[in-house]
C-alpha positions as MATLAB code, in Angstrom:
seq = 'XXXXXXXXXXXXXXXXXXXXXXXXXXXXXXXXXXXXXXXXXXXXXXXXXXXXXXXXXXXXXXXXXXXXXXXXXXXXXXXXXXXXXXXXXXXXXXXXXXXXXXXXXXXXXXXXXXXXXX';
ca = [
    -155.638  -87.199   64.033;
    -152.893  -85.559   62.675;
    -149.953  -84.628   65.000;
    -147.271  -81.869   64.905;
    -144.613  -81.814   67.159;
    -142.315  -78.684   67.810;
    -139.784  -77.347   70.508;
    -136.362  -79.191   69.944;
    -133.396  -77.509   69.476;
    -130.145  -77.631   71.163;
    -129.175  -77.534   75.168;
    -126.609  -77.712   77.268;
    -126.480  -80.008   79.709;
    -128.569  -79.182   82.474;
    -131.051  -77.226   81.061;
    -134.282  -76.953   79.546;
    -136.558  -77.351   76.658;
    -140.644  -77.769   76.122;
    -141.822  -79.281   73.752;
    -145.299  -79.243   72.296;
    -147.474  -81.716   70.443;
    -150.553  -79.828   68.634;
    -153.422  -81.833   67.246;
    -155.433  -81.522   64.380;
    -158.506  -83.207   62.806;
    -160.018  -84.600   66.253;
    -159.995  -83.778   70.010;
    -157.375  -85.289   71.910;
    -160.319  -85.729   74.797;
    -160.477  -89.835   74.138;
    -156.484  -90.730   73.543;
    -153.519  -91.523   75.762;
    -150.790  -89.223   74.308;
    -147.671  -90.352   74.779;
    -143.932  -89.216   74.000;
    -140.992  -91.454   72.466;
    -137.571  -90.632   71.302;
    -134.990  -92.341   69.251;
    -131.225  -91.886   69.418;
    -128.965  -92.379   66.437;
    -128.177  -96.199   66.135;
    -130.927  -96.900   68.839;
    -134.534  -98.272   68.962;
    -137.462  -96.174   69.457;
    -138.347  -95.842   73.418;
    -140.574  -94.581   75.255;
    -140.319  -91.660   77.329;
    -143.849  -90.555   78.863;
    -147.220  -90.504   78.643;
    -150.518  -89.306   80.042;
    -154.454  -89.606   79.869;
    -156.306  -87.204   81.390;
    -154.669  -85.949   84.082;
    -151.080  -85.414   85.898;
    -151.979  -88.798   88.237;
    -153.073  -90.465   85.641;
    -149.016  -90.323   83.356;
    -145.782  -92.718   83.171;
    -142.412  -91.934   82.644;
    -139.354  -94.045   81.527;
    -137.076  -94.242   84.935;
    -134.187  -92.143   83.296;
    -136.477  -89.366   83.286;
    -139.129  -89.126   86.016;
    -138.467  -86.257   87.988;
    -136.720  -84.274   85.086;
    -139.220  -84.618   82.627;
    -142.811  -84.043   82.809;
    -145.970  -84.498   80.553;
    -149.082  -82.388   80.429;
    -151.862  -81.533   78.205;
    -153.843  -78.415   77.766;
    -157.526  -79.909   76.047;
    -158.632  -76.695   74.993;
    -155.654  -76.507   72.778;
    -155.776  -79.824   72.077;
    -151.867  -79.751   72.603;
    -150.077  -81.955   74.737;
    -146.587  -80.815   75.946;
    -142.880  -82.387   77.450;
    -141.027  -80.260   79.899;
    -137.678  -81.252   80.205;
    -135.444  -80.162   82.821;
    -131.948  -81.637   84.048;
    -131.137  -82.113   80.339;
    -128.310  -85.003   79.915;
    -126.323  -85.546   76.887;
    -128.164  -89.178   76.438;
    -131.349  -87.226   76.332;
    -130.209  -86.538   72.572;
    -132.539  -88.112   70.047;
    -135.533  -87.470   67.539;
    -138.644  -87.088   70.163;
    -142.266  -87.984   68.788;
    -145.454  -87.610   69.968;
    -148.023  -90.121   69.353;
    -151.830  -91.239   70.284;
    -153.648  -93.785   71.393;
    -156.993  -94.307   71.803;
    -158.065  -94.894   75.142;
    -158.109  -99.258   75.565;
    -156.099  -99.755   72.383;
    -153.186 -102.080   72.724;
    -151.137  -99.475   70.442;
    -150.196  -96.121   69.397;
    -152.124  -95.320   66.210;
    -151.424  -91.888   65.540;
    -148.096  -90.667   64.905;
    -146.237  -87.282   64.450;
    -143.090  -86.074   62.849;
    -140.103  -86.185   65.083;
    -138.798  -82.873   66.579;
    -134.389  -83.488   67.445;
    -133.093  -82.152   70.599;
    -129.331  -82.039   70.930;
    -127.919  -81.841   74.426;
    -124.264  -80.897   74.502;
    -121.850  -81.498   77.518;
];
């Protein structure tokens, strides 16, 4: 699977970006797709993820309710609406899969940087 993240860019603080995960090489049917982010000087965290459907996702507690994950199968794309953007929200954000009963992420994109600006 082969992973392609796009959508960052810079914000203010307090509003929105989407970003968007498109897959490549395999359907994203059997994986749990999930979204991290690291900040400059920080580990890796993670920030969402989701299997098949909207009841079915987790979120990191600084942003449920601001953020939210969703996937569109037929375009094998999975994508991160964030709202309520906050200057801590600035990091590299990657998407990544897993297959579904795996102990860990296997697949990996390239990072897409949002910048939130007070």
């Amino acid at each position: 699977v082969q992973l392609q993240a796009s959508g960052g860019g810079l914000a203010q603080a307090g509003g929105s970006l989407r970003l968007s995960c498109a897959a490549s090489g395999r359907t994203l049917l059997h994986y749990r797709m999930g979204w991290f982010r690291q900040a400059p000087g920080k580990e890796r965290e993670f920030v969402a993820s989701i299997l098949r459907s909207p009841g079915d996702s987790s979120y990191m507690a600084s942003v449920e309710g601001r953020f939210t994950i969703s996937r569109n199968n037929a375009k094998n794309t999975v994508y991160l609406q964030m709202n309520s953007l906050r200057p801590e929200d600035t990091a590299v954000y990657y998407c990544a899969a897993r297959v579904t009963g795996a102990d860990e992420y296997s697949y990996w994109g390239h990072g897409t940087l949002v910048t939130v600006s007070s």
